[in-house]
C-alpha beads as a LAMMPS data file, in Angstrom:
LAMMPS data file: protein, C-alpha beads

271 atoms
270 bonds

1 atom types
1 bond types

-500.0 500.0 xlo xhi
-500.0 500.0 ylo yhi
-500.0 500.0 zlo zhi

Masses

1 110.0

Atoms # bond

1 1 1 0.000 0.000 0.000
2 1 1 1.258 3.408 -0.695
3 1 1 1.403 5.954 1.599
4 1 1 -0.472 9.260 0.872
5 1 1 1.155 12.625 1.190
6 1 1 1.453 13.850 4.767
7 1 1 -1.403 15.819 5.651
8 1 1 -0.676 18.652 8.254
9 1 1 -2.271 22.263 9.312
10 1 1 -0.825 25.553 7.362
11 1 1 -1.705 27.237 9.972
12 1 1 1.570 27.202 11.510
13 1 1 1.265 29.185 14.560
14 1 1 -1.569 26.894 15.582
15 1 1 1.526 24.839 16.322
16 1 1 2.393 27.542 19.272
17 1 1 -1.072 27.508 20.930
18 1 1 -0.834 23.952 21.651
19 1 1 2.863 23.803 22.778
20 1 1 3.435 26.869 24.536
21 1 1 0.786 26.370 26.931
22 1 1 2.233 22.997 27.990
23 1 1 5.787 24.304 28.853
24 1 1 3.791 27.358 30.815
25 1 1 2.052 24.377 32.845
26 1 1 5.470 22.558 33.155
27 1 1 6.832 26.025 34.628
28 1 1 3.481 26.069 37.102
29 1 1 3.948 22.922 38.190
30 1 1 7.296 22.831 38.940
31 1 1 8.560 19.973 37.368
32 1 1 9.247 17.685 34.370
33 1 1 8.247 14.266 33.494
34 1 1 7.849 11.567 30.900
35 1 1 4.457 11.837 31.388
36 1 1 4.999 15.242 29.375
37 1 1 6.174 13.647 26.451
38 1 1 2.975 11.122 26.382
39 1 1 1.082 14.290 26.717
40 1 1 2.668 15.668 24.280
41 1 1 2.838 12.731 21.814
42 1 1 -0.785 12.346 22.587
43 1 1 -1.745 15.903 21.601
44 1 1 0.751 16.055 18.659
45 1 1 -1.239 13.184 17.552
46 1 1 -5.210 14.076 18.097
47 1 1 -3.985 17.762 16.836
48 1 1 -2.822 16.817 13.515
49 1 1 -6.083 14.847 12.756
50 1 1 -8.187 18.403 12.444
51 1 1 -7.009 18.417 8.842
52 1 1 -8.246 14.728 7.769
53 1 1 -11.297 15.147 9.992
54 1 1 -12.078 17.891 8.273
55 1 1 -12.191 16.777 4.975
56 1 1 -14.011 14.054 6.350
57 1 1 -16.522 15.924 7.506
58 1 1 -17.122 17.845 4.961
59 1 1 -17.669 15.754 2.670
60 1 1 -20.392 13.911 4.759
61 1 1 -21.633 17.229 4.619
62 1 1 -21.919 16.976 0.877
63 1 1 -18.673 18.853 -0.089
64 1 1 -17.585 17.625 -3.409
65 1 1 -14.233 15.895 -2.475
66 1 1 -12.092 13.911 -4.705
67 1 1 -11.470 10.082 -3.852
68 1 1 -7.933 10.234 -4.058
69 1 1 -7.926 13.241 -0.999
70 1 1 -10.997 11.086 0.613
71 1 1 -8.812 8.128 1.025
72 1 1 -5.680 9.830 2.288
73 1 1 -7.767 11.839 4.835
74 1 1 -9.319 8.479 6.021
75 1 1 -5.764 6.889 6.333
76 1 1 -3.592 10.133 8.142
77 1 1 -6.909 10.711 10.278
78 1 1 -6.784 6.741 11.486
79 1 1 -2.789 7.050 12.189
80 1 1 -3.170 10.075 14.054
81 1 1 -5.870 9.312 16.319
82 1 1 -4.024 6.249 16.634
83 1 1 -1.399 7.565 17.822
84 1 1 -3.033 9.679 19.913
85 1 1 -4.939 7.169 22.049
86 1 1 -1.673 4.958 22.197
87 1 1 0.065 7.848 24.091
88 1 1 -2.849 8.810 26.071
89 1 1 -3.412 5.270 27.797
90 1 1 0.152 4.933 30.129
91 1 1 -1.067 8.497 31.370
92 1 1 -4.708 6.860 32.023
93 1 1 -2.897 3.697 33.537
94 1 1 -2.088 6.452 36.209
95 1 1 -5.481 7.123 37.156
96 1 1 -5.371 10.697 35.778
97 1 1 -9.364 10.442 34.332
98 1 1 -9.597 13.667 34.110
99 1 1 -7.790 14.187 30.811
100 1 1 -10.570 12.682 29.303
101 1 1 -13.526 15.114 30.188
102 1 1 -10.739 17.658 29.364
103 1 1 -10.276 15.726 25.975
104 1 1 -13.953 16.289 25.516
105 1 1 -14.215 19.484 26.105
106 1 1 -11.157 19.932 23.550
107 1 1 -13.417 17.735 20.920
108 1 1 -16.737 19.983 21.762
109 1 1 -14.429 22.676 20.125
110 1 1 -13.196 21.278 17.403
111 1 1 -16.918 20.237 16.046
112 1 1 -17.826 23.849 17.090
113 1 1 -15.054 25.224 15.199
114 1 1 -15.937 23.311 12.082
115 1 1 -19.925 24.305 12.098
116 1 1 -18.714 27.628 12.480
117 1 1 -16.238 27.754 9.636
118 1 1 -19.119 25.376 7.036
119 1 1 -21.401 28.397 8.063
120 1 1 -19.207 30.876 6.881
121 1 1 -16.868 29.182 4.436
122 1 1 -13.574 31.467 6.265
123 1 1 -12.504 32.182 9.410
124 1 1 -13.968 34.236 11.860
125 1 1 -13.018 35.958 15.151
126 1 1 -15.401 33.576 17.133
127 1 1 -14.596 30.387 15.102
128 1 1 -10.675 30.989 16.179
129 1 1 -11.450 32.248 19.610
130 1 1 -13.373 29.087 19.436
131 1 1 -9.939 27.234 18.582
132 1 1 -7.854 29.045 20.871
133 1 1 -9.852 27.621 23.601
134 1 1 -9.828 24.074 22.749
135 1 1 -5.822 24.579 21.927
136 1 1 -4.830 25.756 25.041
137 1 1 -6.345 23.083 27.097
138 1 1 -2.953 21.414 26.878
139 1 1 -1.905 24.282 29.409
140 1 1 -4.105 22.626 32.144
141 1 1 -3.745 19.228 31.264
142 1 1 -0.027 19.014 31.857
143 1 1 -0.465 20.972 35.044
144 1 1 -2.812 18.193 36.088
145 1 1 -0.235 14.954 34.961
146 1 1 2.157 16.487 36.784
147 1 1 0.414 17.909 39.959
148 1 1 -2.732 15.561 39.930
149 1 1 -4.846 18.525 40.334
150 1 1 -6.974 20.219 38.702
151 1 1 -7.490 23.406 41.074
152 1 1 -6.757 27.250 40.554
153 1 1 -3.629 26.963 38.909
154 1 1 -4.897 24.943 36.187
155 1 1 -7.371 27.959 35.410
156 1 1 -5.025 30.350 35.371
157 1 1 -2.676 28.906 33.214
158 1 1 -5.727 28.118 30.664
159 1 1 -7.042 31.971 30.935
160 1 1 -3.345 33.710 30.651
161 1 1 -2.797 31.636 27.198
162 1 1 -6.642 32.239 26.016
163 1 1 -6.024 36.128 26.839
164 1 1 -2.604 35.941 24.761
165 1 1 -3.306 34.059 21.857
166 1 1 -6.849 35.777 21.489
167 1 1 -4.849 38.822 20.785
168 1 1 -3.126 37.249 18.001
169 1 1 -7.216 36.142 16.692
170 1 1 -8.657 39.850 16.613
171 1 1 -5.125 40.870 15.327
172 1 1 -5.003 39.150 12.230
173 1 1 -8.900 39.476 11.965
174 1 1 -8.534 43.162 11.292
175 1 1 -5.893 42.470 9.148
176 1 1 -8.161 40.374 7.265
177 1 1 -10.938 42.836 7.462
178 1 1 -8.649 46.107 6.117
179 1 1 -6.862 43.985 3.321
180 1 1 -10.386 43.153 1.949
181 1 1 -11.271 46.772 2.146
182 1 1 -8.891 47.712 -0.693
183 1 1 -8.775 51.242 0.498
184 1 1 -5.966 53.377 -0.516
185 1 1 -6.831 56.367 1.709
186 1 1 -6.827 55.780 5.463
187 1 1 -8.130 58.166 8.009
188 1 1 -7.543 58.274 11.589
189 1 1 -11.515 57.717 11.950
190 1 1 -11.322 54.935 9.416
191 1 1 -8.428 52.839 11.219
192 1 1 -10.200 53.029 14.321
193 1 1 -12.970 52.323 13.257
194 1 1 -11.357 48.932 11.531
195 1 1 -9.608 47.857 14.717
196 1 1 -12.111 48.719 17.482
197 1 1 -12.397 45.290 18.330
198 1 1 -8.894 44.547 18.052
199 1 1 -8.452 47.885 20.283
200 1 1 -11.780 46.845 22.539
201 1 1 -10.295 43.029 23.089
202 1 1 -6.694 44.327 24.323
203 1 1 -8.244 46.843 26.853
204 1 1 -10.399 44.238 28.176
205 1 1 -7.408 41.476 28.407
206 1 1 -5.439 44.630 30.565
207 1 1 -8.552 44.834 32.950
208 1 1 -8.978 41.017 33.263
209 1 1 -5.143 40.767 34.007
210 1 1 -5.469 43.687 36.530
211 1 1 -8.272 41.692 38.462
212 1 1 -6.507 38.376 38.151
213 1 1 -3.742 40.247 40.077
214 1 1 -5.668 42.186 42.545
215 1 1 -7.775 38.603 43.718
216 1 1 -3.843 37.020 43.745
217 1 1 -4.458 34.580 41.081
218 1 1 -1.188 35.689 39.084
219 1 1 1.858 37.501 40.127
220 1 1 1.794 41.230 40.203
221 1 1 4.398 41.323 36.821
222 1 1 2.462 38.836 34.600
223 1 1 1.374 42.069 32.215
224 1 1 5.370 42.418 31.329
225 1 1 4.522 38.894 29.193
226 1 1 1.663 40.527 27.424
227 1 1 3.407 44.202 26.536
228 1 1 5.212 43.257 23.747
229 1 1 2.402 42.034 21.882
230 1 1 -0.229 44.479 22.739
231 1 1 1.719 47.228 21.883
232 1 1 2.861 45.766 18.599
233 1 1 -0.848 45.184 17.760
234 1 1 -2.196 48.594 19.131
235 1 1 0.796 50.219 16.785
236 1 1 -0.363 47.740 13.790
237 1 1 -4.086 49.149 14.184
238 1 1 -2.376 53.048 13.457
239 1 1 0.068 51.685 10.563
240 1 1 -3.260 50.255 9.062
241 1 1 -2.657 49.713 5.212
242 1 1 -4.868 48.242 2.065
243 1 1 -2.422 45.404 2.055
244 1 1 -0.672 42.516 4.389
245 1 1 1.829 39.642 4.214
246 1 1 0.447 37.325 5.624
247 1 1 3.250 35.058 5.790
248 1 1 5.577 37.820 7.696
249 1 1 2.600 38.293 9.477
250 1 1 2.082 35.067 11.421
251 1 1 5.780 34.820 11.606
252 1 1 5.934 37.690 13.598
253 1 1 3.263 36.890 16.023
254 1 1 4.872 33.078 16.467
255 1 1 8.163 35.118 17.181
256 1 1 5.814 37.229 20.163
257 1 1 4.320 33.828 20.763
258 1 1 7.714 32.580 21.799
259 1 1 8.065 35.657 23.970
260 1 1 5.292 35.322 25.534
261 1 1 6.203 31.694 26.591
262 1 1 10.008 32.972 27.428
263 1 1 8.655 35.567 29.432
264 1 1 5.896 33.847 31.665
265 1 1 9.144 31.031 32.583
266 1 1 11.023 33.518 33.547
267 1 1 8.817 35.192 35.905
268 1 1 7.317 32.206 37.742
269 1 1 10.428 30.322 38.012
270 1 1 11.496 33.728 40.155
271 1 1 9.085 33.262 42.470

Bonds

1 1 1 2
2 1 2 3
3 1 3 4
4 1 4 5
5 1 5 6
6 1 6 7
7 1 7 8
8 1 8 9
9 1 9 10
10 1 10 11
11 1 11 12
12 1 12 13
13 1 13 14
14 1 14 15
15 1 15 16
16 1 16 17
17 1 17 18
18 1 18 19
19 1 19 20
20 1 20 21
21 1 21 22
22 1 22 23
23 1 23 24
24 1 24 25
25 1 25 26
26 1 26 27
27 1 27 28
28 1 28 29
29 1 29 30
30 1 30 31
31 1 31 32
32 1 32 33
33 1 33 34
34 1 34 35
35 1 35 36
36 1 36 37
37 1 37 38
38 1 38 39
39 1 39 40
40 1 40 41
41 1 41 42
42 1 42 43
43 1 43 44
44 1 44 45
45 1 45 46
46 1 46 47
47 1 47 48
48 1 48 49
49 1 49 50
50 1 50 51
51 1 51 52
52 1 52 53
53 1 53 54
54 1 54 55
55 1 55 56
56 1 56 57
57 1 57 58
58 1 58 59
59 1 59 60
60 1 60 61
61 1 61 62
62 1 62 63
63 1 63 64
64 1 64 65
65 1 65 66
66 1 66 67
67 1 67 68
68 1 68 69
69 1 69 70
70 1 70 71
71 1 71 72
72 1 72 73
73 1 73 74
74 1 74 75
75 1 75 76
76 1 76 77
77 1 77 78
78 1 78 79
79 1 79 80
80 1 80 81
81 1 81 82
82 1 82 83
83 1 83 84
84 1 84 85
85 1 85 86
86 1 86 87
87 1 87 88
88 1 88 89
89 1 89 90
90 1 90 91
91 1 91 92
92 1 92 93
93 1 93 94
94 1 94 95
95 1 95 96
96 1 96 97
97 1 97 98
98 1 98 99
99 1 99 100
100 1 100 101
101 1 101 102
102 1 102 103
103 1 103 104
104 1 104 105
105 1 105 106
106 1 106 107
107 1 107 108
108 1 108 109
109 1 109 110
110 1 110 111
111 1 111 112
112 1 112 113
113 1 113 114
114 1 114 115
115 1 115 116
116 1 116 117
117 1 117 118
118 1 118 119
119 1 119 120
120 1 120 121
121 1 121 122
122 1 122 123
123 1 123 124
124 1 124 125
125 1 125 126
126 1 126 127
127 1 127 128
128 1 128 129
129 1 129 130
130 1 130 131
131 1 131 132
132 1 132 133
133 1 133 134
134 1 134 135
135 1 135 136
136 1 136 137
137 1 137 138
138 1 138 139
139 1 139 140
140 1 140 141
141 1 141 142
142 1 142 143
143 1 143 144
144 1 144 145
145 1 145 146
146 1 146 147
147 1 147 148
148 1 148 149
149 1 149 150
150 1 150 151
151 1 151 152
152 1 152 153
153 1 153 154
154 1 154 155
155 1 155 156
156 1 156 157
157 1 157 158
158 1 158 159
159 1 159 160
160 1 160 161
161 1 161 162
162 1 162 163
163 1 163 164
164 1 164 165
165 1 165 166
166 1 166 167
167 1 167 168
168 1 168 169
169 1 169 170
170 1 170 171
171 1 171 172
172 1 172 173
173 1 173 174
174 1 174 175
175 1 175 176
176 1 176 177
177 1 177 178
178 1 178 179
179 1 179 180
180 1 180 181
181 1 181 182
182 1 182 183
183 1 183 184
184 1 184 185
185 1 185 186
186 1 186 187
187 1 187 188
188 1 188 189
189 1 189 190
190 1 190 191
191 1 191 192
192 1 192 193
193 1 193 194
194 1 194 195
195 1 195 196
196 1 196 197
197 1 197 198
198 1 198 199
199 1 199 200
200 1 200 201
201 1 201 202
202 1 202 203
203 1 203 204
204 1 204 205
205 1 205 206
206 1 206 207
207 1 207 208
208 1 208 209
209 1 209 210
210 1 210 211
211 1 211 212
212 1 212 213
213 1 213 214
214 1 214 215
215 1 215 216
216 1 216 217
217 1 217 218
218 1 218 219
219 1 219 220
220 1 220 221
221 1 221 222
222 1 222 223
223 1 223 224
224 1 224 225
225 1 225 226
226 1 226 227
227 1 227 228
228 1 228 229
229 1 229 230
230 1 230 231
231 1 231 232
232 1 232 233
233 1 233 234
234 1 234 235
235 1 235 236
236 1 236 237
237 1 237 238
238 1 238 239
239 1 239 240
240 1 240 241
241 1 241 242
242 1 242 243
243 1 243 244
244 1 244 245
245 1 245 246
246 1 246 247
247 1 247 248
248 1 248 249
249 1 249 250
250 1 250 251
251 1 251 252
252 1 252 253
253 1 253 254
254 1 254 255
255 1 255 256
256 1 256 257
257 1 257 258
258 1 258 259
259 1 259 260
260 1 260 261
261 1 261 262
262 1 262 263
263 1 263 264
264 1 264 265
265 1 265 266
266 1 266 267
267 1 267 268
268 1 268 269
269 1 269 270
270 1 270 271
């Protein structure tokens, strides 16, 4: 039997919302273990089946897909989940049962995520918020193999990585929005208007953060983590223009993604 061409996401900083979160639960927690890498195995694994899954889907729904793509999504989406469940059962042989409600939840998204996107054919700031919060699951769940807890921790990490990497979502979702604009003349008004959301999300993210820190859920210098990438996003919604690389674009927020990640280590392995 032949093997059909690899199927992965192009959506490479996807990549970053899955990982990142893990190594900011590793830093919460304290400490490093091979359960991590069956976690991480695990996720790699149920993570890269989206693609296949989605073609699968679709065409169920009565997309018209060709056999040839058919037949390699069936095959890459029955290795991955494979995989997936292989690395998932030592960390079950531990008792830790709670990665599978978590797993659910994660799998509630992803269906979510894919009603939203046949509704509207593209991306949308609530079908990648949508995302975002299934992705960054993996924050909590390797707090909980390594602590065997699921308690406040575990929701902090989770919120701090949904705040961050929903900035990236209403970000590029202006971006998106201006570029199919096509306007060659931009206002003040007009590139305010454009980003509101982007500009409404970030203030709202500085508030939450504020509170977070006030009730002692965080540490007092968590906001340092999320400067960088608020203020290149507030400047991007001023230097508005009719067009965007794309492809500079996402590598620049998977650089701030990195930061972000760097950052948040830093700070709680001071404390």
């Amino acid at each position: 039997m032949k093997i059909p061409p690899l199927m992965i996401t192009r959506e490479h900083g996807s990549w970053a919302v899955l990982i990142i979160p893990m190594i900011i639960g590793c830093t919460y927690a304290g400490a490093v273990t091979f359960n991590v890498l069956f976690l991480l195995l695990s996720s790699l694994g149920i993570f890269m089946s989206y693609v296949p899954l989605q073609i699968l889907l679709r065409k169920q729904f009565g997309k018209n897909v060709p056999p040839p793509q058919t037949e390699a999504a069936k095959f890459w989406a029955v290795v991955y989940l494979a995989a997936g469940i292989v690395f998932l059962l030592p960390l079950l042989f531990q008792q830790l049962w709670l990665l599978l409600p978590i797993g659910g939840i994660g799998i509630l998204t992803f269906f979510i995520n894919f009603f939203l996107l046949r509704k509207g054919q593209r991306s949308s700031v609530l079908s990648d918020f949508i995302a975002v919060c299934g992705l960054t699951l993996s924050g909590p769940s390797t707090y909980y193999i390594l602590t065997a807890s699921l308690d406040m921790n575990a929701f902090v990490i989770w919120s701090l990585n949904v705040l961050f990497f929903g900035c990236s979502v209403f970000y590029v979702q202006m971006k998106i929005r201006a570029t199919g604009l096509k306007k060659n003349d931009w206002g003040f008004l007009d590139k305010i208007s454009i980003g509101k959301w982007n500009i409404i999300y970030h203030s709202a993210v500085f508030v939450i953060l504020n509170i977070m820190v006030f009730y002692h859920l965080t540490i007092s210098t968590i906001l340092a983590a999320y400067i960088p990438m608020m203020v290149h996003s507030l400047y991007g919604t001023m230097r508005l223009q009719k067009k965007t690389k794309f492809k500079n674009l996402g590598f620049g927020l998977l650089t701030h993604s990195l930061v972000f990640g760097l950052i948040i280590l830093f700070l709680i392995r001071r404390i």
